[in-house]
Structure formats: C-alpha cells, structure tokens
C-alpha positions in Angstrom: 2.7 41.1 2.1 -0.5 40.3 4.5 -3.1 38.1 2.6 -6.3 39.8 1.9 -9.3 40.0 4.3 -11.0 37.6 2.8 -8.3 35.1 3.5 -8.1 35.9 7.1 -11.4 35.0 7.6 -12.2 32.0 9.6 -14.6 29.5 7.6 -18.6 30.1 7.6 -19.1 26.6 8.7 -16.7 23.7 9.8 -16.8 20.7 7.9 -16.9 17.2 10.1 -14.1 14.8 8.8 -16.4 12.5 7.2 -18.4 15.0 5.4 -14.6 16.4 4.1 -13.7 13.2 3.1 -17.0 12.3 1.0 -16.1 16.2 -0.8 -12.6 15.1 -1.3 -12.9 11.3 -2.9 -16.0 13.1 -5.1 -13.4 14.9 -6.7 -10.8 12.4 -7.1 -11.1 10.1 -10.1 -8.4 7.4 -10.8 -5.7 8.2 -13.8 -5.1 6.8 -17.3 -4.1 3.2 -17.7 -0.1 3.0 -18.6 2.1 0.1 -19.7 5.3 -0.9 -17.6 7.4 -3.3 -17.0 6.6 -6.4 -14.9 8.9 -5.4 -11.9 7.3 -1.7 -12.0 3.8 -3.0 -11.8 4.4 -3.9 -8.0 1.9 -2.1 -5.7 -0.2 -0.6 -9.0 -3.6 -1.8 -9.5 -3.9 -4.4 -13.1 -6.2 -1.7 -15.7 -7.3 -4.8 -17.6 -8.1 -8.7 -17.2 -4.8 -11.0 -17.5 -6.0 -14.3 -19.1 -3.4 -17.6 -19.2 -2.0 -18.1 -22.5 -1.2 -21.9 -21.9 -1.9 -24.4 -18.9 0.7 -23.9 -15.4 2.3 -26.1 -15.1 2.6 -27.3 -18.6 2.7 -31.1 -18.2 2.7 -33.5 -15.4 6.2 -33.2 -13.7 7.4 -34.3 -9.9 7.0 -32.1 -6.8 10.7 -34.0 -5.1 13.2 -35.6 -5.6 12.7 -39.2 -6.0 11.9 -42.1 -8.2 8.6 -42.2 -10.5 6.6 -45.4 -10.1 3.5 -46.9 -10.5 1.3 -46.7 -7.6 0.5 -50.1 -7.8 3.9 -51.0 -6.8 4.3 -49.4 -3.7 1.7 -50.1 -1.5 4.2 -51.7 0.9 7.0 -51.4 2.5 10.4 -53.2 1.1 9.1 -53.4 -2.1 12.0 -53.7 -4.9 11.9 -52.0 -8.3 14.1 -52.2 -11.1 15.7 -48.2 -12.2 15.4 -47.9 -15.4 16.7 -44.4 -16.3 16.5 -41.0 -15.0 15.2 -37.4 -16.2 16.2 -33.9 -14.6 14.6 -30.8 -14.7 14.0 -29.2 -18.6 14.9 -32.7 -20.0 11.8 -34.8 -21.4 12.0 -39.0 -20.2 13.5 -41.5 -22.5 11.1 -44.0 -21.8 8.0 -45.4 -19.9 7.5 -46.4 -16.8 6.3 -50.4 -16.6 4.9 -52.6 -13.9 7.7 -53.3 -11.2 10.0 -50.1 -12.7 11.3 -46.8 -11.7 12.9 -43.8 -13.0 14.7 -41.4 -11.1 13.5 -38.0 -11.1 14.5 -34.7 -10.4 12.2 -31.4 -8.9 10.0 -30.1 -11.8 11.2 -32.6 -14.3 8.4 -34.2 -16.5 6.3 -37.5 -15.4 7.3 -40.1 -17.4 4.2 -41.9 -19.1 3.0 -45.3 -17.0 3.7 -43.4 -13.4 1.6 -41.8 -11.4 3.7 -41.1 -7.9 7.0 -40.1 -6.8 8.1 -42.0 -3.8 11.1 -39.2 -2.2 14.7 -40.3 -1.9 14.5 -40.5 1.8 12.0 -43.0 1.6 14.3 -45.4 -0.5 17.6 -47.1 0.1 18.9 -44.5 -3.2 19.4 -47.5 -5.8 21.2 -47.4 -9.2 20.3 -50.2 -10.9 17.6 -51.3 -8.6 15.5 -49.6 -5.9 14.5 -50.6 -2.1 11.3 -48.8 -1.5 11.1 -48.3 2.6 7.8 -46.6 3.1 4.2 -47.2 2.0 3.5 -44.2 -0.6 -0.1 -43.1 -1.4 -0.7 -43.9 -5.2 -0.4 -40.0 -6.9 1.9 -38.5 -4.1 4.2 -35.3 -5.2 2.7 -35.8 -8.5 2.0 -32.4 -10.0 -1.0 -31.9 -12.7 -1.0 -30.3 -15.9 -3.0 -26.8 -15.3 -3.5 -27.8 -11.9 -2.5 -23.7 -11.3 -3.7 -22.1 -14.2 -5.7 -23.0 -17.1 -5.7 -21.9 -20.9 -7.8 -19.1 -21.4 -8.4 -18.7 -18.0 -8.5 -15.0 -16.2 -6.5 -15.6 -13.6 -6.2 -11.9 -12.4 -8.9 -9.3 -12.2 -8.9 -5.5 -13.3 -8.7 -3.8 -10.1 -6.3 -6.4 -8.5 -3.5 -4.6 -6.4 -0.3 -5.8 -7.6 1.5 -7.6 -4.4 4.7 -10.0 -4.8 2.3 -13.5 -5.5 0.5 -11.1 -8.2 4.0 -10.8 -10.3 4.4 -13.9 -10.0 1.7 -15.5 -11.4 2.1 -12.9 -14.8 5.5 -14.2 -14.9 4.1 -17.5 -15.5 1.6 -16.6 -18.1 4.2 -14.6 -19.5 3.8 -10.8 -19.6 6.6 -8.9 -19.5 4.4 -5.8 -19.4 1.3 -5.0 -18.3 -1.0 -2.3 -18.2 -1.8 -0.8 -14.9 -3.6 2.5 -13.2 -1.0 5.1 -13.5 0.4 6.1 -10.0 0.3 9.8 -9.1 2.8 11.6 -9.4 2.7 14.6 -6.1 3.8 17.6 -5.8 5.1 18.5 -2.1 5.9 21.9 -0.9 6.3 23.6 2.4 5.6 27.0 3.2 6.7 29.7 5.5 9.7 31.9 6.5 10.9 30.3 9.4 11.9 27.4 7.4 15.5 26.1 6.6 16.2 22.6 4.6 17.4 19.5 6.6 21.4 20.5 6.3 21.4 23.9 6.8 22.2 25.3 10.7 18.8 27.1 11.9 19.2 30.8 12.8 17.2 32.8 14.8 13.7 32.1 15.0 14.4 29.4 12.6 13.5 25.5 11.7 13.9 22.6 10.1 11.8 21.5 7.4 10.7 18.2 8.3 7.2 18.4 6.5 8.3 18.5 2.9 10.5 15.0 4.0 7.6 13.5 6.1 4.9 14.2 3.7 7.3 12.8 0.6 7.5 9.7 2.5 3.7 9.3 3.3 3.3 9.8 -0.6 5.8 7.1 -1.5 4.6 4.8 1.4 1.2 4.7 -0.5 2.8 3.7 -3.7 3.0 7.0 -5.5 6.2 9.0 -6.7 6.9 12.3 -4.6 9.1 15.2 -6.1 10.1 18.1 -3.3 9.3 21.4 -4.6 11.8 23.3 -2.0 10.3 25.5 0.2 8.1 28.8 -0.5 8.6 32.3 1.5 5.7 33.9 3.5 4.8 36.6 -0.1 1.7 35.4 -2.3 4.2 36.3 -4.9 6.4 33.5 -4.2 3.9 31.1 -3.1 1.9 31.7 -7.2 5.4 31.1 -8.6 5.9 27.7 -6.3 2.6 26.1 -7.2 2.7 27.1 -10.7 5.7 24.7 -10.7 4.3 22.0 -8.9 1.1 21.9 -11.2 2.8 19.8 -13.5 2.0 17.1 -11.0 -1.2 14.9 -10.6 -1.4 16.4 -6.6 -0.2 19.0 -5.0 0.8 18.5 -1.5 1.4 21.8 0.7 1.8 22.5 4.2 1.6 25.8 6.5 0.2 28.9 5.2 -3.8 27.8 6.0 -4.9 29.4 9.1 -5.8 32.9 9.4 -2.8 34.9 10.0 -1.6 37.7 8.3 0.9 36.0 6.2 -1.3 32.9 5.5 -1.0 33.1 1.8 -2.1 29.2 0.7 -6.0 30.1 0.3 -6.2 33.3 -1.6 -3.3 32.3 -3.8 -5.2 28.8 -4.9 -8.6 31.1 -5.4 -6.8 33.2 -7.9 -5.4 29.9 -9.6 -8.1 27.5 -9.4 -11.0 27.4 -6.8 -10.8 26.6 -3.1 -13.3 24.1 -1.9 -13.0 24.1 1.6 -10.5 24.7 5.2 -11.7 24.0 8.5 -12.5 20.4 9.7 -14.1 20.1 12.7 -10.8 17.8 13.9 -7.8 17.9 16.4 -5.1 17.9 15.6 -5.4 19.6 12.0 -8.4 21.9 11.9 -6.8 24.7 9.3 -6.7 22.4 6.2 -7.5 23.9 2.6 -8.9 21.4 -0.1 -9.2 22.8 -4.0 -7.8 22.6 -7.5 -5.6 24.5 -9.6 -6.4 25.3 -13.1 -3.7 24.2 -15.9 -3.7 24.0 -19.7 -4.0 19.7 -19.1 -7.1 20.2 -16.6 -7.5 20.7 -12.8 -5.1 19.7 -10.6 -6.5 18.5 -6.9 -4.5 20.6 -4.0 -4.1 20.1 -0.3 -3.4 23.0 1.9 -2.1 21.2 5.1 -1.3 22.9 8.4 1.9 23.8 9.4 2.7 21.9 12.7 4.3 18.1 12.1 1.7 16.3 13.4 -1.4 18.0 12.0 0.5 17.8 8.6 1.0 13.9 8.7 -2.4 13.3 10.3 -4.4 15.6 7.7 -2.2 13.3 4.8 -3.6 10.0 6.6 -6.9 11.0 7.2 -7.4 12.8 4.3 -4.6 12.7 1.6 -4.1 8.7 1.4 -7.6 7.9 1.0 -7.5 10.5 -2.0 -4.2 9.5 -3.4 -5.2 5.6 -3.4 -8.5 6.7 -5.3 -6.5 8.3 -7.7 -4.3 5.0 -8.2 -7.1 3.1 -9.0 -7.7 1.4 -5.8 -11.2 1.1 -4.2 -10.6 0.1 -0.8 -9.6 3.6 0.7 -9.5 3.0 4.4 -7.4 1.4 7.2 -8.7 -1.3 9.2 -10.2 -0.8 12.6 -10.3 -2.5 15.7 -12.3 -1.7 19.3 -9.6 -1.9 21.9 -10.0 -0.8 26.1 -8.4 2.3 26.3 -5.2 2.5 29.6 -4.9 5.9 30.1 -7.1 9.1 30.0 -7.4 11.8 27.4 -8.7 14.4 27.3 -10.0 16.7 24.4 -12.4 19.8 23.3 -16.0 19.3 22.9 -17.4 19.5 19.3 -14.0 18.5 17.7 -13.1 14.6 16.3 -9.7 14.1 18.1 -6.9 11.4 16.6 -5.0 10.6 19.1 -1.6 9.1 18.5 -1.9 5.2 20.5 0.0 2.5 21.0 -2.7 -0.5 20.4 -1.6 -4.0 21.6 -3.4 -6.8 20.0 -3.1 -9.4 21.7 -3.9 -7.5 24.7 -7.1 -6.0 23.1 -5.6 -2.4 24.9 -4.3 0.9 23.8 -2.4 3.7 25.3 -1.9 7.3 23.9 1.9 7.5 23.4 2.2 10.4 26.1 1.7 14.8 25.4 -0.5 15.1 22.5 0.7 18.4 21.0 0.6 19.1 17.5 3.7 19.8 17.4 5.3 16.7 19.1 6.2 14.7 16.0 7.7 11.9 17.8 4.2 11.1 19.0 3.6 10.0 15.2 6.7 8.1 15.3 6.0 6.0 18.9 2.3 5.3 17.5 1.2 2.4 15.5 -2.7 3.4 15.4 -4.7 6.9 16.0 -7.5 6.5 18.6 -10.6 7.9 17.5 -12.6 10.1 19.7 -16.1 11.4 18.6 -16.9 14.9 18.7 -19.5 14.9 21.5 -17.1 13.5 24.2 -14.9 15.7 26.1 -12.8 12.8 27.9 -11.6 9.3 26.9 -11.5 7.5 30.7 -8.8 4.5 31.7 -11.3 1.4 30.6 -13.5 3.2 28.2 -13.7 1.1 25.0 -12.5 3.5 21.5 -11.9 3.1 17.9 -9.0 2.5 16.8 -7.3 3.0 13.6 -4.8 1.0 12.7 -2.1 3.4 10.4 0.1 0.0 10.3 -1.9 -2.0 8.2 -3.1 -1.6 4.7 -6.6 -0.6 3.6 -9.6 -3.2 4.2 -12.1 -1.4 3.1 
C-alpha cells in the first residue's frame, strides 16, 4: 500500500543538526528513580545523596606488612627492638606498644595503641623474639588513619553521579547493598522494509541482511540502556501500526528505513495517526531523512525515532542524535562526546548547505586525521574502521589535505 501524499512530501523546511538536537533533548526528560542491587547500579546515575554511615577505614590499622613501632625508635639504622607479639588482619592487638618494642603486623590489621609507624619487612632482618631495624623510617609511615577515606555523616557521593567501578566501590564500604538510581531506558528497536531477511536466513533475490536492528541494539546497550529487537516490519502501514504498537511498551522506540519519500515509506504517516510527528529532514550527510515524534499510550507519550534506512546514516543519526537523547533520559547531563581540533591528511569533499560527518581515523598524538576511505552511506565498515566523525560545516563544499576540522571523538565518553 503506497503512503499517503502527505507522507511523500519532502519537508517545508530542513532542520540544522543543532536546532534538531535542542527539539529533541526539549522533549526528553530523565525516568523515575528505581532501587537495584549494588552490582546493577554500574553505569546508572545515583537518584539521591549516599552519606557514610561510619568512618573508612574504621580504626587505625597498617598499610604493609611489617612491625609497628614507635617512631621514636627508628630514626636510625640498626636499631634493635624487642617483638612483643603480633596481630593479623580482623584480629584486635593484645597489648601496647612501649618504648624500644615491636609488634608484628599484618595488611589492614589494627594499630596497636603506643605505635605510630610500620617499618616493612624488607627493611628488617624478620626477627621473632627480637627485631634488627635496617632502614631509617619516617615517624607515621604506612600508618593508615581512622576516616582518613570517609567520614561519618559525610556525603561522599552526589545525586547525579554516574556510577563507574571506584563509584561501587566506595557504597560497598559505606554499606548499601542497594541503591536508588535513574531508571535506564528500556528501547524499543525495529527495522523496516521488504527487502529485509534476519542475520541467519540465506538472502533471496533482491534481498538483505538486517544489520540495523543488531547495530542499533548495540548502540543502545553501549550507552547503558537495555535493547529488545522487535523483528522486522513489511513495507504495509498495516504492519508497520501493528509493530510499533508492540514496541510502545518501551521507554524509546528505535526504527530504521521507511522515512524518506517513497511510495512505500510508511514510518511518518503511521506515527501521525499514533502520536504526532515532530519533525524529518536535517540539514546533514549522511542521514538527512530522519523522523523525530511520540506515540500516544495509555502510560503517556512514548519518544520515537524514525532513522534512515542505509547502515551508516542509521548509526550516525543514533550518535548524533539518539545517544544524546537516551543519556538524557538516564539521568545524565553531560550529553555530548568530547572534541578535539586535529589537521586533516586527505581531502573531502561534500554538498554545499549540508553538515557532513565524516567517518576519520584521528591520531592523537599526531594531532591528524584521515577519513577512513569512500564515504557512502551505505559502506558500513567505514563506521567500523573510524574512531571519530570529522565535522564539516554546512557552508564549505571541500575539506583540503592541511585544513584544520572538528573532530568528534565517538571513542570516548561524554564531557560535556
């Protein structure tokens, strides 16, 4: 079934990237705070203060191996001291620590009370009953403080903080199990179009693989949110109401193909009968069909994304425009890659009036970057060889060997 005139229309106006991306995040609020599990918080954002609920470390207690002393007593060399018991790890010291004594210690175990400084076992002649001490050692040395990490009642993590590894960590030691973070989004990715057949099924005539739906799922998870595959929905408006009625359950809804202007470009009439459409041309190369709207459901409108068919203009729409979107959604507030001014090696050239992302190879240390050869849309690998996009503004029509250009780094995480 062809879609209907109004859907084959091109745009009234064209949209620059920026001005799409300002329309986009204005839409986009962050979810609900939701309790997990410590382990499950990695990469969410923290939805509330975490304060300290004692002092980290607990007590005083020995950075090394070694013997605890008085400081006093080893301010030189060859130094003898008499070893007057030991403490490990989790055990408490028997006794204190008097003028001209030592205790052996273990890692982590608690400072006995008269020492201030471990000297290490290399750094002794290992004694039993009595110690040789064989290096000067600075009075308070591998001596770890009580709170010296963290303090009682102390907010020791933010709301807003992105949970990395170090984060976990430190609510390990303060003790929570869960916590409550910005729910992550859960996405909604479908492709669209007849020509389509899934990853392990032999192409037939005028046939393809679907390598969207499993590029685009793995941009979602690669920002931290969960992806579900919705399959893959026939060129009929029919079909394509039936697909995205099932994906609406999600928080997103990721499509790609069906968004240009053909006859069975079904993606923008179908969301306009379903929710509204905001928007679908971008002044941008690759990528310039791209559909941006919601879809109504009984729990409230559900932000969609109409990306263009070919590989590349799928994948660069989702970084340029998706990600930032999706990490809004998450709760984060830095949105945007990092970016670096490199000399350019080779030329490229582009149309006039469009904002071209050109897949580059950028070389740090060098300060340089190279486009990673043919820029087609549909030459995925070029996504795959690149570790940055090069940036070219709209008014230029060439990027020349030595011209400095932006340069996006799609290898790093957001800054900003």
């Amino acid at each position: 079934m062809p879609t209907s005139p109004s859907a084959a229309r091109a745009a009234v106006s064209t949209l620059t990237v920026d001005e799409a991306q300002s329309r986009i995040l204005a839409r986009i609020a962050p979810l609900e705070p939701t309790e997990v599990g410590l382990l499950d918080a990695l990469g969410a954002v923290l939805a509330e203060d975490a304060t300290a609920d004692r002092d980290v470390p607990p007590f005083r207690n020995s950075a090394m191996d070694g013997y605890a002393v008085r400081g006093a007593d080893v301010r030189q060399a060859g130094v003898t001291l008499r070893v007057v018991g030991s403490v490990s790890a989790g055990a408490l010291p028997e006794r204190t620590v008097g003028a001209r004594e030592a205790m052996r210690i273990m890692t982590g175990a608690p400072m006995p009370d008269g020492a201030d400084t471990v000297v290490r076992v290399e750094d002794t002649d290992n004694g039993v009953e009595v110690v040789t001490i064989n290096a000067v050692t600075p009075e308070g040395i591998a001596v770890r403080q009580a709170g010296e990490d963290l303090r009682r009642g102390e907010t020791v993590l933010a709301r807003g903080t992105v949970l990395r590894h170090p984060e976990i960590g430190v609510l390990a030691s303060i003790g929570r199990a869960k916590v409550r973070v910005v729910r992550r989004p859960n996405v909604a990715v479908l492709s669209t179009g007849d020509e389509l057949v899934d990853i392990d099924e032999e192409p037939g005539p005028g046939q393809i693989r679907d390598a969207n739906r499993y590029s685009l799922a793995a941009a979602v998870r690669a920002s931290g949110c969960a992806a579900f595959e919705l399959g893959i929905a026939r060129d009929s408006a029919d079909d394509l109401r039936h697909a995205l009625g099932n994906a609406a359950f999600g928080d997103l809804v990721v499509t790609s193909g069906g968004v240009s202007v053909g006859d069975h470009d079904h993606v923008k009439p179908v969301v306009d009968a379903m929710g509204q459409m905001d928007f679908w041309s971008i002044a941008i190369r690759p990528g310039r069909p791209l559909a941006f709207g919601e879809l109504r459901t009984k729990r409230g409108a559900v932000p969609i994304f109409g990306l263009p068919g070919n590989p590349v203009s799928a994948l660069l729409t989702f970084e340029v425009f998706v990600r930032p979107a999706l990490l809004k959604m998450a709760g984060r507030t830095k949105l945007h890659r990092p970016r670096v001014e490199a000399r350019l090696l080779d030329r490229i050239d582009k149309p006039t009036g469009l904002r071209m992302f050109a897949r580059g190879i950028h070389d740090a240390a060098a300060g340089t970057v190279r486009s990673t050869g043919a820029q087609g849309s549909g030459i995925l690998r070029s996504m795959s060889l690149a570790n940055c996009l090069i940036d070219l503004p709209e008014a230029a029509s060439t990027a020349a060997p030595g011209d400095t250009v932006s340069v996006l780094l799609t290898d790093r995480m957001e800054d900003h």
